[in-house]
Steps between C-alpha positions, in 0.01 A plus 500: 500500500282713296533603100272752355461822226537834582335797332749806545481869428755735498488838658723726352601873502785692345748727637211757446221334682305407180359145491562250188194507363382187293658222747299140503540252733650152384454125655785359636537205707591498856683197748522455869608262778536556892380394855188575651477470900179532702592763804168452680306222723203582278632415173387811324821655473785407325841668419651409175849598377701476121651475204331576148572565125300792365483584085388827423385701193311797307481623169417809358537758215529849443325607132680876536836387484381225343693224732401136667622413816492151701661424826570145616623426840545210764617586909585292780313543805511414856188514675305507823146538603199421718188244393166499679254270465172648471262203504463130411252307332579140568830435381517817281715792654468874405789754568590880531835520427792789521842528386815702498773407227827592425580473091827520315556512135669240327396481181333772263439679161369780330380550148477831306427437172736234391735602710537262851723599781567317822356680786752285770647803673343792402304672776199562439451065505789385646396658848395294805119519455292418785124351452244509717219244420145387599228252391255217618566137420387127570615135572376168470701227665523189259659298712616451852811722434466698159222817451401615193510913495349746280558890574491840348693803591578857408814690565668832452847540500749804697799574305772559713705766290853574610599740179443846401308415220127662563310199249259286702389148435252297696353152472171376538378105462220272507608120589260209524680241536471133588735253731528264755555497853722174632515418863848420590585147636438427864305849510105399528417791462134612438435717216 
């Protein structure tokens, strides 16, 4: 289990190619939960698989038009990835990790100056966006069964667009997060 902030930003370009100038990132908060699996004799490598709640945002302006902007969005994801173990110093653990996700929209908004609109099936969101993240991160076990983790990662998203609409929008994040890693009973398994 792991819950954490994110720092997005928002990539976007119009019809016409032009960027949206002005765009700042926003904190959100992040939550995760899955099963990690050591695939080697060594113990170095681990592969980890599942599920996780990602909140998303940026807000921006445009003085020309004279408009302010703010999106707000959470996906469901499904991931998988690979940890390595880089080296340990006693008890404490320190990991490369990789991951491929799969996120879905199911809840989102966007604000142009006081006026919001739900972003739940329009295309440019409501695609199935695919992350790719990596980072480093650590573990302390505090007990015979439970770890304490710590980890950072960044990410950048591939929108898989399916319309004829030319606009492009890409995520990227920052997560540190914090969690827990639980053996399960009758596993004794080393961490």
């Amino acid at each position: 289990m792991e819950y954490g902030s994110t720092i997005s930003s928002f990539d976007y370009e119009n019809s016409r190619g032009q960027p949206l100038d002005n765009l700042l990132s926003k904190s959100k908060s992040y939550f995760g939960m899955g099963y990690r699996h050591v695939i080697n004799s060594q113990k170095t490598l681990f592969l980890t698989g599942g599920i996780s709640y990602n909140n998303y945002g940026a807000i921006g302006s445009e003085s020309s038009v004279d408009n302010y902007f703010e999106w707000d969005v959470s996906y469901l994801g499904i991931k998988a990835g690979l940890d390595f173990r880089l080296f340990q110093l006693r008890d404490l653990s320190f990991f490369a990790k990789g991951s491929i996700a799969s996120e879905f929209m199911v809840r989102g908004n966007q604000t142009i100056n006081n006026d919001v609109f739900n972003l739940v099936g329009e295309e440019e969101f409501n695609n199935n966006i695919i992350f790719l993240r990596a980072g480093v991160g650590l573990q302390y076990p505090i007990s015979s069964s439970t770890a304490i983790y710590a980890g950072y990662s960044y990410g950048k998203s591939v929108l898989i667009s399916s319309g004829e609409n030319s606009e492009k929008l890409t995520l990227g994040t920052h997560q540190f997060g914090i969690g827990f890693i639980i053996n399960l009973p009758n596993c004794y398994c080393d961490f």
